[in-house]
C-alpha positions in Angstrom: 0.0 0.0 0.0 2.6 2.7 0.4 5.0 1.2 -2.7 1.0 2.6 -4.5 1.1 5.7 -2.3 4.4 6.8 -3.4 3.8 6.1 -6.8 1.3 8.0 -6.8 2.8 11.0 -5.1 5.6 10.8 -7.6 2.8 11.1 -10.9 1.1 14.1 -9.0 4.5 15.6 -9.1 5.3 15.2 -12.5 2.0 16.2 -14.2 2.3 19.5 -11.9 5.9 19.5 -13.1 4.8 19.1 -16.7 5.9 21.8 -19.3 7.4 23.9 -16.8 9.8 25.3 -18.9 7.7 25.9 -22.2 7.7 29.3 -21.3 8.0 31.6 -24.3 11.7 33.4 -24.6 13.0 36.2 -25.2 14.8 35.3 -28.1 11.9 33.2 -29.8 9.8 36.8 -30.5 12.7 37.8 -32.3 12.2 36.9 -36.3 15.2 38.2 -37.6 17.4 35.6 -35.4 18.4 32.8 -37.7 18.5 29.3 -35.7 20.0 27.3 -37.6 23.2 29.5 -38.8 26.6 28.3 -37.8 28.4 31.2 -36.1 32.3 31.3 -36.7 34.4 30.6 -34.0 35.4 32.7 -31.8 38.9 31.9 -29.9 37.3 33.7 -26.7 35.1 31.0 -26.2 38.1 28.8 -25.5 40.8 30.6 -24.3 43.0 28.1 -22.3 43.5 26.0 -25.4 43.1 21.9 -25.3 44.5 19.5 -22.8 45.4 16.8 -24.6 47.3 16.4 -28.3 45.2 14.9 -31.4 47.0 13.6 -34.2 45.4 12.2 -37.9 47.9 11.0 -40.4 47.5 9.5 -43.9 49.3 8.1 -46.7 49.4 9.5 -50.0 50.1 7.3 -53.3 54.0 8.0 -54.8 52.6 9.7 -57.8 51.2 12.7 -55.3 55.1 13.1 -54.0 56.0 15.6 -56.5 52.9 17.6 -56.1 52.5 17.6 -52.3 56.1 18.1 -51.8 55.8 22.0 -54.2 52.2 22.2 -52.8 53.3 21.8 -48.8 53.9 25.5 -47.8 50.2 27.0 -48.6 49.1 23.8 -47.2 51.2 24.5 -43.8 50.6 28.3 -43.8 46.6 27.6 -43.6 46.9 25.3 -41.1 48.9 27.4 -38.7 46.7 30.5 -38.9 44.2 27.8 -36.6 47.2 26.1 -34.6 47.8 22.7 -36.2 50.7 21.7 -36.9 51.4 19.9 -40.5 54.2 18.0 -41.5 55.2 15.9 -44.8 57.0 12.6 -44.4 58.4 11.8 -48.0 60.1 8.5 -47.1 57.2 6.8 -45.5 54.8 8.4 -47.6 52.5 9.9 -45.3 51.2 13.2 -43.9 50.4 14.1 -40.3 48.3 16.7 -38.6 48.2 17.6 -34.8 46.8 20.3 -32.2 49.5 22.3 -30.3 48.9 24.9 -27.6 47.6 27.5 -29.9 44.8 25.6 -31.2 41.6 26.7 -29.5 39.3 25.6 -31.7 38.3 21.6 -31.1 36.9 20.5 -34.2 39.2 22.1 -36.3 41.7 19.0 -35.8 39.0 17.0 -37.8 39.0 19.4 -40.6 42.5 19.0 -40.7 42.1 15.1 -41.2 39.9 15.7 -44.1 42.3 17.9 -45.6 45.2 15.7 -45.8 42.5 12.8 -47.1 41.3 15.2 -49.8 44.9 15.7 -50.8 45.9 12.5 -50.8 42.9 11.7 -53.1 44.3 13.9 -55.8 42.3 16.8 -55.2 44.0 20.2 -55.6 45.7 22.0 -52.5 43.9 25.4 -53.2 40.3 23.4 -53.3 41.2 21.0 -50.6 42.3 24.3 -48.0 38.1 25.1 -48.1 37.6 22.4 -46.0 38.6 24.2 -43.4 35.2 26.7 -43.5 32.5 25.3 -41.5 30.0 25.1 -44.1 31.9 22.9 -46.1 31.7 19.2 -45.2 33.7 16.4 -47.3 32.9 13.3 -48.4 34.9 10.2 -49.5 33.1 7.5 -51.4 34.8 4.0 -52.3 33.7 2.6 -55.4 36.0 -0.1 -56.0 34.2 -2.6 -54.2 31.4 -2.4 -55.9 31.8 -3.9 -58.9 34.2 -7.0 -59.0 35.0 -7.2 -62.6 37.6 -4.5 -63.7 36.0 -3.8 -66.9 32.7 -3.1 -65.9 33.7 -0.4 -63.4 36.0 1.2 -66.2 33.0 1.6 -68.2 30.8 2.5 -65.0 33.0 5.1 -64.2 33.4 6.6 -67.1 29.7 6.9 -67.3 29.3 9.1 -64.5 32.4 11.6 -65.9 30.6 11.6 -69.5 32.0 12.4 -72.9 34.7 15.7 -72.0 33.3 15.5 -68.3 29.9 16.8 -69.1 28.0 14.5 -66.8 30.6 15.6 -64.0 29.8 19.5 -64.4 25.7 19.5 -64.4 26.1 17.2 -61.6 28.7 20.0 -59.7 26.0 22.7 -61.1 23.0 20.8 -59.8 24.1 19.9 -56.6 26.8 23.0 -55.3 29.3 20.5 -55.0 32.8 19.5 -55.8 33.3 16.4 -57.5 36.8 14.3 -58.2 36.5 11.1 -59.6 40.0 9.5 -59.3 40.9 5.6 -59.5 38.8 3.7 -56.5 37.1 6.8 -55.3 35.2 9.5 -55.9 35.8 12.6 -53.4 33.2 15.3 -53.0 33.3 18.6 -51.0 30.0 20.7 -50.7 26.9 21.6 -48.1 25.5 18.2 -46.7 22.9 18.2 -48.4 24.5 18.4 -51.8 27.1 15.2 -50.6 24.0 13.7 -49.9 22.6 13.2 -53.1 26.3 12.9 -54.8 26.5 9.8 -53.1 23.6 8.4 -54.4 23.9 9.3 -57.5 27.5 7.7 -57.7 26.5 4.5 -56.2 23.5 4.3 -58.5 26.0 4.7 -61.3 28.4 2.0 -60.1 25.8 -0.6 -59.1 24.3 -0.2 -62.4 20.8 1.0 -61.1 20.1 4.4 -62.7 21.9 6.3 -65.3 23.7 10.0 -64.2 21.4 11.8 -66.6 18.0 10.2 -65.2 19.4 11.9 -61.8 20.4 14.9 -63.8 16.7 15.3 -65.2 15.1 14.6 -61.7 17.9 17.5 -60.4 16.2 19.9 -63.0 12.5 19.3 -62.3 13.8 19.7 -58.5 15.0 22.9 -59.2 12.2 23.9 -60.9 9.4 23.0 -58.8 11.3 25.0 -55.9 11.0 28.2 -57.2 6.8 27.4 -57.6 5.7 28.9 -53.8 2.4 26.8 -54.3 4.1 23.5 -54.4 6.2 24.0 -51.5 4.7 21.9 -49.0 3.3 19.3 -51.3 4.9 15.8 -52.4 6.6 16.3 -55.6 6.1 12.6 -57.1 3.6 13.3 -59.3 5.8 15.9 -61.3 8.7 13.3 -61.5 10.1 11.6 -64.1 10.1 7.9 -63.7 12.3 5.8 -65.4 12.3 1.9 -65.7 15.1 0.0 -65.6 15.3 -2.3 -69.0 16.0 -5.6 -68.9 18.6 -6.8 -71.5 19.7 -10.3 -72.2 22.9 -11.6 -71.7 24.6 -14.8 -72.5 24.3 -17.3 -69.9 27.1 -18.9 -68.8 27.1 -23.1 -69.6 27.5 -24.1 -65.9 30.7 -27.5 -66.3 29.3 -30.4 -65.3 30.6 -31.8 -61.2 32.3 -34.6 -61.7 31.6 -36.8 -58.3 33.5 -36.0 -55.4 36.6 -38.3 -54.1 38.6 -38.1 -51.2 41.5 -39.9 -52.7 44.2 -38.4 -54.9 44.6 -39.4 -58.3 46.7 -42.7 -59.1 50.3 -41.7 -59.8 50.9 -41.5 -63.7 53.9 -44.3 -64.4 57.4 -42.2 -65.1 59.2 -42.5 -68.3 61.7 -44.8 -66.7 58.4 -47.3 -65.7 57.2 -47.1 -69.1 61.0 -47.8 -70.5 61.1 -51.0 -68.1 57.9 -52.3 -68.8 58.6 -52.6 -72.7 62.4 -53.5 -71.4 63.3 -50.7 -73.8 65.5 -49.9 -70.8 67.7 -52.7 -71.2 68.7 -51.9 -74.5 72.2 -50.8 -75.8 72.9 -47.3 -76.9 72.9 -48.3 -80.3 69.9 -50.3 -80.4 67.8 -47.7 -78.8 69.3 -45.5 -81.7 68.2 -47.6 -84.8 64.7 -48.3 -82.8 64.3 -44.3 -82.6 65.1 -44.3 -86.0 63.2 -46.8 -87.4 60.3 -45.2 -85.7 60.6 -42.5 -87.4 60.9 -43.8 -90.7 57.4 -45.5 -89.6 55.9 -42.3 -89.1 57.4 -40.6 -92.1 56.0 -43.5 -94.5 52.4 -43.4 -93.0 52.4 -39.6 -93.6 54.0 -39.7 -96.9 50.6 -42.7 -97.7 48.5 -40.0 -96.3 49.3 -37.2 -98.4 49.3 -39.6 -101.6 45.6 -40.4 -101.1 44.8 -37.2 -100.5 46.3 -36.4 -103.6 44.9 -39.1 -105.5 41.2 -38.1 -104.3 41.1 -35.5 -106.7 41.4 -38.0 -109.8 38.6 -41.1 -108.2 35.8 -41.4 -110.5 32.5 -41.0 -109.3 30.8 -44.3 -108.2 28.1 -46.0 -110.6 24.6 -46.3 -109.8 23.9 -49.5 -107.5 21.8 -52.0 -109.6 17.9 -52.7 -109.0 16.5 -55.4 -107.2 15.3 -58.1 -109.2 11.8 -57.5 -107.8 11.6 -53.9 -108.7 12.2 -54.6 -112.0 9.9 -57.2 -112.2 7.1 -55.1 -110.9 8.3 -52.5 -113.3 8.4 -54.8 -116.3 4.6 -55.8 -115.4 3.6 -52.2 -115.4 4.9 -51.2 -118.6 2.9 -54.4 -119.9 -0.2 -52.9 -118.3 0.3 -49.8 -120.0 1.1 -51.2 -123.6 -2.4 -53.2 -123.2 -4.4 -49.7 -122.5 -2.5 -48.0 -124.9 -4.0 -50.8 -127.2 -7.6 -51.0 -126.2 -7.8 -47.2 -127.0 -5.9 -47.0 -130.1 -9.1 -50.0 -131.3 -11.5 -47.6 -129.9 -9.8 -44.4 -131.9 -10.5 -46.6 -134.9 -13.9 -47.5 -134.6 -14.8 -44.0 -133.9 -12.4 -42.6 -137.0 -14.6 -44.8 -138.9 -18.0 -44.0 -137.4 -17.1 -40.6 -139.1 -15.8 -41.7 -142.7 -19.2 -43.3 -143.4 -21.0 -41.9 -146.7 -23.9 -40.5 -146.1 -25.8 -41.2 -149.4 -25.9 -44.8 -148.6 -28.8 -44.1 -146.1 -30.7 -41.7 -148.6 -33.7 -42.9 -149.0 -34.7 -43.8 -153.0 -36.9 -41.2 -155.3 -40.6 -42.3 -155.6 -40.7 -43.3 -159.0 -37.9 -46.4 -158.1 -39.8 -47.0 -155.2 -43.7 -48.2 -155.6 -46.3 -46.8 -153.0 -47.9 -49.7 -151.7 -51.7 -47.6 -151.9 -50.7 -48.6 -156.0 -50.6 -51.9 -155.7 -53.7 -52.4 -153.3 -55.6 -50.2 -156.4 -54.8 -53.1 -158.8 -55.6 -55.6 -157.2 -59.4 -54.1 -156.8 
């Protein structure tokens, strides 16, 4: 019962407790005070300095030496006007950065880091000192592990520079940002937001999802529709391009058949020696195993020597008859022709009848004049 009690209490206390410091400020009825602006830093807000020493170093490919190595002083100059301390290792191959007692500012040692990353990825010393502003932000994205085979990423990368690095400068354009793509990576240097959509955009690219210049497109509508105060707080979707990926067909790849798993090695293939003692080739004299070699290869010259005599011989083989008929067949065919000679008859007799159906004279069945021929009314009249 008082484990309830106290809970209780303890509830009470809270909800009289609740929003007691939703109070409005001073500062909140104040509309020309920007929140969300990052104020420069001021070295009175730290002026003891840091306890501790931070250190970032890097190493740099050997085809950067050259560059770094004429590039160093502006790079060592910028970096002292905040208190780090820079220094150039050419026989390791590396770069350090690290606070000293003048540094006031804390983050600044992770700008430095960036900078000697940026520099190390080939991008120039002038463009890689910005870093150190607040409102830029850096971004390193690995693209070599993306695609395994080499060829594919060649072509994949060269897609998202473009023909004379036209992809690569709507894409700075669109998005505020510094890009660099150079061998494995692609650096970037820009506002967040702008790093943001680089990096999608480039892993789209690599992974093969969605060409640069769909993005580019959808960058421009973007743009666009931003400048529309209407639209502002509505979903954007609709207005959208949309593009489907196509489906092309490749080759497929004849899987090899498994042959069925054995533990056990393979049997051990007999040596020359073996194969000497087993025809007892090994036992043979110098000389023998001379005129054997030799007449082995007088073997193998004859066969091919008979080998390129046929073929040359094939060109002067006369054709091959026609195979004679089975008695039978001919028989049959012998019975048929008979058939046909007896038809051929029996309407060569019937041509002739009708041939002379049609040579007849007609006069022959003329009936006689009537004088020749007595009425038989005359001769009844007589015989009254």
């Amino acid at each position: 019962m008082e484990v309830e009690n106290a809970e209780k209490v303890n509830l009470e206390q809270k909800k009289k407790h609740k929003g007691k410091h939703d109070k409005p400020k001073p500062w909140d009825e104040d509309p020309n005070i920007d929140r969300w602006k990052i104020e420069k830093f001021d070295p009175s807000w730290n002026p003891d300095g840091l306890l501790e020493v931070s250190s970032f170093s890097t190493i740099f490919p050997r085809y950067r030496e050259k560059y770094l190595q004429e590039a160093w002083p502006k790079v060592k100059s910028a970096l002292k006007e905040y208190g780090i301390a820079a220094e150039l290792n050419l026989v390791e191959g590396s770069m350090t950065v690290s606070t000293t007692r003048k540094t006031r500012d804390p983050y600044i040692i992770i700008k430095a880091r960036d900078l000697i990353k940026l520099l190390s990825r080939s991008v120039p010393a002038p463009q890689a000192i910005k870093i150190l502003d607040d409102e830029m932000q850096c971004d390193i994205i690995k693209i070599g592990n993306l695609v395994r085979n080499k060829e594919r990423f060649v072509k994949r990368r060269q897609r998202l520079v473009g023909p004379n690095s036209s992809t690569l400068k709507a894409l700075e354009i669109l998005t505020s940002c510094y890009i660099l793509v150079q061998g494995n990576t692609v650096a970037a240097m820009g506002s967040f937001k702008g790093l943001k959509q680089v990096r999608r955009i480039v892993e789209d690219c690599v992974e093969n999802k969605m060409h640069p210049v769909y993005h580019i497109k959808i960058l421009m509508m973007k743009k666009e529709l931003e400048k529309d105060p209407a639209l502002k707080d509505e979903n954007w979707d609709r207005f959208l391009p949309t593009f489907k990926k196509k489906n092309v067909q490749t080759k497929k790849v004849k899987s090899k058949e498994k042959k069925p798993y054995t533990p056990f090695p393979p049997p051990q293939q007999p040596s020359k020696i073996d194969q000497e003692l087993e025809s007892g080739e090994y036992f043979l004299s110098e000389k023998k195993k001379l005129a054997k070699t030799w007449e082995e290869k007088q073997e193998k010259q004859a066969q091919k020597a008979a080998e390129n005599k046929r073929k040359r011989e094939e060109a002067f083989v006369p054709p091959k008859e026609p195979v004679k008929q089975d008695s039978n067949k001919s028989e049959n065919k012998e019975e048929d022709v008979a058939a046909l000679a007896k038809s051929l008859k029996q309407k060569a007799k019937e041509f002739g009848k009708q041939k002379s159906l049609q040579t007849i004279n007609a006069e022959e069945y003329i009936s006689a004049p009537a004088a020749e021929q007595p009425s038989k009314k005359k001769k009844k009249s007589k015989h009254t």
